[in-house]
C-alpha positions in Angstrom: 3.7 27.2 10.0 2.7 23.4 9.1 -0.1 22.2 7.1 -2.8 21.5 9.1 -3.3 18.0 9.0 -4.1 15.0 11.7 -0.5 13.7 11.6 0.6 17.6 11.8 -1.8 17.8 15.0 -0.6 14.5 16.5 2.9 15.8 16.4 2.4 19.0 17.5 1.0 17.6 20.4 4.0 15.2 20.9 6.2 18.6 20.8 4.4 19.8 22.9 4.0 17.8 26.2 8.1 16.8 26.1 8.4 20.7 26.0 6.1 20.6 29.1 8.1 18.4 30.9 11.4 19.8 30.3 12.4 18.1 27.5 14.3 19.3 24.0 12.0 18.0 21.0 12.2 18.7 17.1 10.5 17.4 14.2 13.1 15.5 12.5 13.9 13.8 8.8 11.7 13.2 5.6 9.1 15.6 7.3 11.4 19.1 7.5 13.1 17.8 4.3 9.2 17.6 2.6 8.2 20.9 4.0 11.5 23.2 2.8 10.4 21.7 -0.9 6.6 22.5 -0.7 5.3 18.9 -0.5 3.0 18.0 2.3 5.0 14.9 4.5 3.1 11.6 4.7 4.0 11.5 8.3 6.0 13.3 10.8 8.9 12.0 13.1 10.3 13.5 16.4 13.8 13.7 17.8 13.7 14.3 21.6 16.6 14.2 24.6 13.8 12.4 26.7 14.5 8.6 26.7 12.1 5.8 25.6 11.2 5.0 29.7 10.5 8.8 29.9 8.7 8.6 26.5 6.7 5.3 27.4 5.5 6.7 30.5 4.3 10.3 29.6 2.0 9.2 27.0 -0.8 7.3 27.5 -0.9 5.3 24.2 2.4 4.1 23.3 3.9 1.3 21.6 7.5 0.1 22.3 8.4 -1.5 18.5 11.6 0.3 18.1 12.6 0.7 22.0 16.2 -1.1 21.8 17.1 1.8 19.0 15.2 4.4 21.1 12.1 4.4 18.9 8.6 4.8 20.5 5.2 5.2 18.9 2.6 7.4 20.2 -0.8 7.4 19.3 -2.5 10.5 19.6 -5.6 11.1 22.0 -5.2 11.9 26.1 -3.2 13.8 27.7 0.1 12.9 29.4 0.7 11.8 32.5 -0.4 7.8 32.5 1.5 4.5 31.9 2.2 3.5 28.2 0.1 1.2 27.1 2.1 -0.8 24.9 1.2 -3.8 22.7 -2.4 -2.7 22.6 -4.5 -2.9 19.6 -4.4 0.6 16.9 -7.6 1.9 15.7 -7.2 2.6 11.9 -8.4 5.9 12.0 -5.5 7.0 14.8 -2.9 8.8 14.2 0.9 7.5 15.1 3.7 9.8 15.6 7.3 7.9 16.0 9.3 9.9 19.0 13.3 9.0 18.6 15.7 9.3 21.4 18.8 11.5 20.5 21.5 8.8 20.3 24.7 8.0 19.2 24.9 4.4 17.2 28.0 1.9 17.5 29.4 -0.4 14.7 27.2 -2.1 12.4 28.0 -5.8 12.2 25.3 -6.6 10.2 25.2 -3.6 8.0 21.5 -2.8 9.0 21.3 -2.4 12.6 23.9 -0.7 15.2 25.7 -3.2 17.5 24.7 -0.6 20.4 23.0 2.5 21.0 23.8 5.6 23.4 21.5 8.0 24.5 23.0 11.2 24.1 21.3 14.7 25.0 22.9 16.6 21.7 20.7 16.9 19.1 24.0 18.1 16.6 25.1 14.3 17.7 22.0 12.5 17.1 22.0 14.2 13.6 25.7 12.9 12.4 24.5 9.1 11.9 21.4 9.6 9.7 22.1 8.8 6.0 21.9 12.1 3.8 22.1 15.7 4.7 18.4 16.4 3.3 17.2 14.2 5.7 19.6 15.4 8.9 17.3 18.5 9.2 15.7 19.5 12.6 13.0 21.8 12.8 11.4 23.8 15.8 7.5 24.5 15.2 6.6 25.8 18.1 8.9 28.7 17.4 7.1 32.3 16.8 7.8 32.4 13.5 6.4 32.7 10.1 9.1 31.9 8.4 9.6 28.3 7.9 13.4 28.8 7.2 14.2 30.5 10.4 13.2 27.6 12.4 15.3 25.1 10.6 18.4 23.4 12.7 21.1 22.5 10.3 24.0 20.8 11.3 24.8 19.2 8.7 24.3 21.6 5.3 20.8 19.9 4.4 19.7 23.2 3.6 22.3 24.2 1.0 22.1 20.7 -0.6 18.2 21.6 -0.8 18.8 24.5 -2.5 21.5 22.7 -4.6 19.3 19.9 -5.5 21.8 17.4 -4.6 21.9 14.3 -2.6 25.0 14.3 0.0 25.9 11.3 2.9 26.2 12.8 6.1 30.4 12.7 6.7 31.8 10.0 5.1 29.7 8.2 2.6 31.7 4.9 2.4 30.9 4.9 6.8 27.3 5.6 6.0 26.9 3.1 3.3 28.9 0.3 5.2 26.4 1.1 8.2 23.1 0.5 6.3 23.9 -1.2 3.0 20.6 0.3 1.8 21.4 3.3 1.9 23.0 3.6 -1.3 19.6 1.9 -2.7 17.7 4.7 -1.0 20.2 7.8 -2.2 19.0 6.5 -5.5 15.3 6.7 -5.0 15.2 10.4 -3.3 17.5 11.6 -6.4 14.9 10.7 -8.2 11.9 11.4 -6.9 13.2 15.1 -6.0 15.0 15.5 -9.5 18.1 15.9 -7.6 21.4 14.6 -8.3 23.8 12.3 -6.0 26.8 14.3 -5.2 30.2 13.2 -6.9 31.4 11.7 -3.3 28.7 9.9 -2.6 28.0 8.5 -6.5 31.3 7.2 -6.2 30.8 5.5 -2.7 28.0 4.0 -4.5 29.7 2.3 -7.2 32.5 1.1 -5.0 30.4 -0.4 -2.5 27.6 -1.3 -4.6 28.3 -5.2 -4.0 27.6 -4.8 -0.8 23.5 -4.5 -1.8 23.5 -8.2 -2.6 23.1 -8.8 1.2 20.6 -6.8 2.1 17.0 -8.6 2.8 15.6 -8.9 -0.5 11.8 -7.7 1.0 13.7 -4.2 2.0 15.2 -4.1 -1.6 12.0 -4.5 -2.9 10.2 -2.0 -1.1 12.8 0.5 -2.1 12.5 -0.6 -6.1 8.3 -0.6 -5.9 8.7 3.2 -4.5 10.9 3.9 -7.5 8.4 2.7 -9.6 5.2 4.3 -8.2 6.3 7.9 -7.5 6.6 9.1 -10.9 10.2 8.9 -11.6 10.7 5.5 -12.6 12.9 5.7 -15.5 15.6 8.1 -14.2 15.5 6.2 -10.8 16.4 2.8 -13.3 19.1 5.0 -15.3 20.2 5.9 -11.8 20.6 2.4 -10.4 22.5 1.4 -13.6 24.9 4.6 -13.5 26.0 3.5 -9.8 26.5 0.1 -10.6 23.1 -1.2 -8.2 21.3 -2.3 -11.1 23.3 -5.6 -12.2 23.4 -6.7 -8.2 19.9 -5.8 -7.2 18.1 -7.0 -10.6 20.9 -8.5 -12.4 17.5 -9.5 -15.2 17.0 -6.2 -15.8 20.6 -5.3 -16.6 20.9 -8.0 -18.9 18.6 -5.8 -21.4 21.2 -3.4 -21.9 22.6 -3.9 -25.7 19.7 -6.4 -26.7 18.9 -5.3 -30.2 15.4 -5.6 -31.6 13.7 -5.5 -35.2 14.3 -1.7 -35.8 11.0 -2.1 -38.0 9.1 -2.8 -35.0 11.2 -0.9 -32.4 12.8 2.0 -33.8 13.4 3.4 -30.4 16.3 0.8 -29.8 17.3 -2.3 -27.6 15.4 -4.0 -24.8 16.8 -1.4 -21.9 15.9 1.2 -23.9 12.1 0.3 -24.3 11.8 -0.9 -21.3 13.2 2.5 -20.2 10.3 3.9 -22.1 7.7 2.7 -20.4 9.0 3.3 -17.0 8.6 6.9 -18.3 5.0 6.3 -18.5 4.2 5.5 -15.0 2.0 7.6 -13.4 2.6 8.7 -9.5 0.5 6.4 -7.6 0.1 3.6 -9.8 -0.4 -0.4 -9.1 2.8 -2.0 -8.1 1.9 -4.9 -10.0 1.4 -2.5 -13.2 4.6 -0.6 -12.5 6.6 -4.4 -11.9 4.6 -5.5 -15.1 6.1 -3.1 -17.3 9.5 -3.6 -15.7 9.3 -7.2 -16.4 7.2 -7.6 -19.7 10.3 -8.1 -22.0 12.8 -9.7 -19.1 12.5 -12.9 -21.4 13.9 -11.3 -24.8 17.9 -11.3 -23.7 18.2 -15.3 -22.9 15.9 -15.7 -26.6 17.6 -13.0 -28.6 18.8 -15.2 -32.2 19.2 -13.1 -34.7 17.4 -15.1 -37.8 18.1 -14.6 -41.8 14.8 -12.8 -41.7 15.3 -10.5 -38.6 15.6 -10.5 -35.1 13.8 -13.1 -33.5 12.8 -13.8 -29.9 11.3 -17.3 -30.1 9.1 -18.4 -27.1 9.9 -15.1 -24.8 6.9 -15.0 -23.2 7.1 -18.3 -22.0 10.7 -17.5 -20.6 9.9 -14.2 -19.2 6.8 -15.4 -17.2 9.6 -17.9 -15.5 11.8 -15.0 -15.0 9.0 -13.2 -13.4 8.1 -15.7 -11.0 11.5 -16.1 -9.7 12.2 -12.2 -9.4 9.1 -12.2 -7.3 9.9 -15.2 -5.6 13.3 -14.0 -4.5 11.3 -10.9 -3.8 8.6 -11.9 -1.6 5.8 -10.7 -3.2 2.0 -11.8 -2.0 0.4 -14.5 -4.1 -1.9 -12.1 -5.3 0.7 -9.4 -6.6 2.9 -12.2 -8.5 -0.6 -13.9 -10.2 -1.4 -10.3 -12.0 2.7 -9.3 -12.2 3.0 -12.9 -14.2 -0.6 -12.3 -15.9 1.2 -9.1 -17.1 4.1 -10.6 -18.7 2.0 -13.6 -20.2 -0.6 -11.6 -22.1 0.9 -8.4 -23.0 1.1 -9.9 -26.5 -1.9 -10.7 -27.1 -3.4 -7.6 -28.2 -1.8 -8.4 -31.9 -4.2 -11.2 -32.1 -7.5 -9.4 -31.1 -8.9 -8.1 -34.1 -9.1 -12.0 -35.4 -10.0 -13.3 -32.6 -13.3 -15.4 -32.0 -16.2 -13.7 -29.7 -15.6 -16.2 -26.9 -11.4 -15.9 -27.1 -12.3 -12.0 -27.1 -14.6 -12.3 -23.8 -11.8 -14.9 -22.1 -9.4 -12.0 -23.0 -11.5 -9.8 -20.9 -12.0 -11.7 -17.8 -8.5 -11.6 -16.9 -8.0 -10.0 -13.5 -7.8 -6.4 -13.3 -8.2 -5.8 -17.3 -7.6 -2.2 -17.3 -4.0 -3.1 -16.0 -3.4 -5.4 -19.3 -4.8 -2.1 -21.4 -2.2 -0.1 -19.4 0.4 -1.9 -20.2 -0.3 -2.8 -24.0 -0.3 1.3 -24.4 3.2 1.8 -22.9 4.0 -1.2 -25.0 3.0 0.3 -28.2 4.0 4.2 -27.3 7.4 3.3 -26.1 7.8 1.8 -29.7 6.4 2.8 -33.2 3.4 5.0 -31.1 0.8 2.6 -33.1 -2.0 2.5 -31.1 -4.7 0.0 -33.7 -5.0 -2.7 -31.7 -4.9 -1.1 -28.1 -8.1 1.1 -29.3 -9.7 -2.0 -31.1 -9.4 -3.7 -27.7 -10.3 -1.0 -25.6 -13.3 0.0 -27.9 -15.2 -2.9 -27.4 -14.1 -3.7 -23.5 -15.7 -0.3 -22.8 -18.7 -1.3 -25.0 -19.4 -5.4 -24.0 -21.8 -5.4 -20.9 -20.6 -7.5 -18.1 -23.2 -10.4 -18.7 -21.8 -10.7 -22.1 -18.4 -11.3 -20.7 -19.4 -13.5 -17.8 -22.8 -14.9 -18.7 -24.8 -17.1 -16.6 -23.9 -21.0 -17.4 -26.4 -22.7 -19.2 -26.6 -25.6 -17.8 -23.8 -27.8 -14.9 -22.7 -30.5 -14.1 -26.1 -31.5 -12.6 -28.0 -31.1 -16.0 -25.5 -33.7 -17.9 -25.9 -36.2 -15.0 -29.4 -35.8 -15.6 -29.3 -36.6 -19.1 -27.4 -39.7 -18.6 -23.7 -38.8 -18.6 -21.1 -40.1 -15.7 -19.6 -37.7 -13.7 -15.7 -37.2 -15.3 -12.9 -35.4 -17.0 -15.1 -35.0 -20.2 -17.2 -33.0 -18.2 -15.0 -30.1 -17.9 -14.8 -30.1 -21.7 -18.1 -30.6 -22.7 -19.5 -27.4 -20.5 -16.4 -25.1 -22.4 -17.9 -26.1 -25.4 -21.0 -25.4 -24.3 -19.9 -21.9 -22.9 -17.8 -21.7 -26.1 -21.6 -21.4 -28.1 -23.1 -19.2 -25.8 -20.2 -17.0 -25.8 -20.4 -16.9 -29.7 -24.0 -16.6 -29.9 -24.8 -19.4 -31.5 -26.8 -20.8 -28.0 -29.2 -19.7 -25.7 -30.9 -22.0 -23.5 -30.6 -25.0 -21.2 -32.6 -26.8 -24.6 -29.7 -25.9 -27.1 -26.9 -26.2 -24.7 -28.1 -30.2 -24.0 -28.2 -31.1 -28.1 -24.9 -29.2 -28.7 -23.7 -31.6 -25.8 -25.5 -35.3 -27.6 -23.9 -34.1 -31.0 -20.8 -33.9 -29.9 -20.3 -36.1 -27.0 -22.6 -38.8 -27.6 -23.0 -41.0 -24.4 -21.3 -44.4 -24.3 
């Protein structure tokens, strides 16, 4: 009945042994939701009646992150019968299935977390304060069956709105939405990564409690946005978050594109919302977050520099502007030092490819040292197809990238500091320019050796 996987395994296992001891269990959520469309889940979660203690006990691996909302984590591997071990270390290769306790959840103060939970042994209860019917499925897989319908548990009308292709809130939507104000973030992204569309109930919850998003931890908001980006469905999930009103509170930059006209000459396609719009088509499923945020971001400079000149449209210096916009959305955002260098290298340099053809040999090879190059390349293709499709200067650049063989591009120096001290010069700032001039040369051509790299250095920096 499941694909036969380690994570299918693990939980089948987990099933199994709460079976054993006299316990109701179910494979719950995403999981059931992925297998009724064909997809093969990325993990697989289990509901039970058995409480964390029982839980924590009958396994001999578990780990207790989630125990005050009756979550539990069980690594596979033993049998049952021995204390939890909780806190210990996970090897990478082991597999983790998370075991939740049927409950029932209180208010939610702090529109994330329930002020209290209680334990309840009715599965139909537990069910009622998930988020969306596609995800409020239970399935039995230890059932003799075949048929992967027939062991579906529905209390909710997840199957229909499968069938439907339509994303519903379990009950009332404004109740589920006021309980996690993520929620509404994350109807968004399943409507568009299944192709779905939110029903009329719950779009409208959205848009009237859309505000609310603005208080949400800005590292969970993120995290919903980079799965937008990177499953394949980026530009309906964007037209999504701007149709419910999510888009001007959770990237209020972005937003701001909307109506931006540019130089029909060079983008026929329209304004700044719509090209960027055009590019999220582009991304591939699986792509770099810092590619898919890149492309997201490249133009977020031309609103606040839109003039509209006697010549044409003119957005003076938005490069310059839109690498300061980046670096506060990703700020605000908690992104890693490493994913906001090559996010802002993106934004920086995607212009550059209309200078390559004139540029020098050693500009061309600096060009090509940036971190992650490809990624630039990406990008500049997006660029050009989500505009007027001319592709000259992304296949000049990519031409001789492909051809240049790494020693070109990074050659060994010539000579160091070491060799000028050597020849009589004190240790300074000049230094720094006079061994880019020198790598200047050998990047052109024009030098070769330790011997030329020292005269090019007298003739222009003649000691003092």
């Amino acid at each position: 009945m499941l694909p036969t996987t380690p994570q299918s395994e693990a939980a089948l296992h987990v099933l199994r042994e709460l079976r054993a001891a006299g316990y109701e269990a179910y494979l719950a959520g995403g999981c059931v939701r992925d297998l009724l469309l064909g997809r093969e889940p990325k993990d697989y979660d289990v509901a039970t009646s058995a409480t964390p203690e029982v839980v924590l006990n009958l396994f001999p691996r578990t780990f207790a992150v989630g125990v005050h909302f009756g979550v539990v984590l069980v690594a596979d591997g033993g049998g049952s019968g021995a204390a939890g071990v909780q806190g210990a270390e996970l090897a990478p290769s082991q597999m983790v299935t998370e075991v939740a306790t049927f409950r029932s959840d209180g208010a939610y103060s702090d529109g994330r977390h329930p002020d209290a939970v209680r334990y309840t042994t009715s599965a139909k209860e537990d069910v009622q304060r998930r988020d969306f019917t596609i995800n409020g499925l239970l399935l039995d897989p230890l059932q003799e069956s075949d048929d992967l319908r027939s062991a579906v548990i529905d209390h909710v009308g997840g199957v229909a709105d499968l069938e439907a292709g339509v994303v519903q809130a379990i009950g009332r939507a404004d109740l589920r939405f006021e309980e996690d104000h993520l929620r509404m973030v994350r109807g968004v992204r399943f409507a568009a990564r299944f192709g779905f569309e939110l029903e009329q109930g719950t779009a409208a919850a959205i848009r009237s409690l859309a505000a609310k998003t603005a208080a949400v931890s800005r590292e969970r908001v993120r995290d919903e946005l980079t799965k937008m980006l990177v499953e394949g469905q980026a530009r309906r999930a964007f037209e999504l978050l701007d149709a419910t009103g999510l888009l001007s509170i959770v990237l209020p930059e972005i937003a701001r594109m909307k109506g931006v006209e540019q130089p029909p000459q060079y983008h026929p396609e329209g304004d700044v919302w719509v090209h960027t719009l055009g590019l999220l088509a582009q991304l591939e499923p699986g792509c770099p977050l810092t590619l898919a945020w890149g492309a997201l971001l490249h133009d977020v400079g031309k609103p606040p520099t839109f003039r509209r000149a006697p010549d044409r449209i003119r957005f003076d210096g938005h490069v310059e502007v839109g690498v300061a916009i980046g670096a506060e959305i990703c700020r605000r955002f908690r992104f890693s030092n490493d994913e906001t260098r090559q996010i802002l290298a993106l934004i920086e340099n995607h212009m550059r490819f209309a200078d390559a053809p004139r540029m020098k040999a050693s500009t061309l090879k600096r060009f090509f040292r940036l971190e992650d190059f490809p990624q630039h390349l990406a990008l500049h293709r997006m660029d050009c197809m989500a505009a007027s499709g001319n592709l000259d200067n992304w296949e000049f650049v990519r031409q001789r990238y492909q051809s240049m063989p790494e020693e070109a591009v990074r050659p060994q120096p010539l000579i160091t500091g070491r060799e000028l001290i050597a020849a009589g010069y004190t240790p300074g700032a000049q230094f720094k320019q006079m061994l880019h001039a020198v790598e200047d040369a050998q990047l052109e051509g024009s030098i070769g050796t330790e011997a030329e790299a020292l005269d090019l250095v007298r003739q222009r920096f003649p000691a003092m």
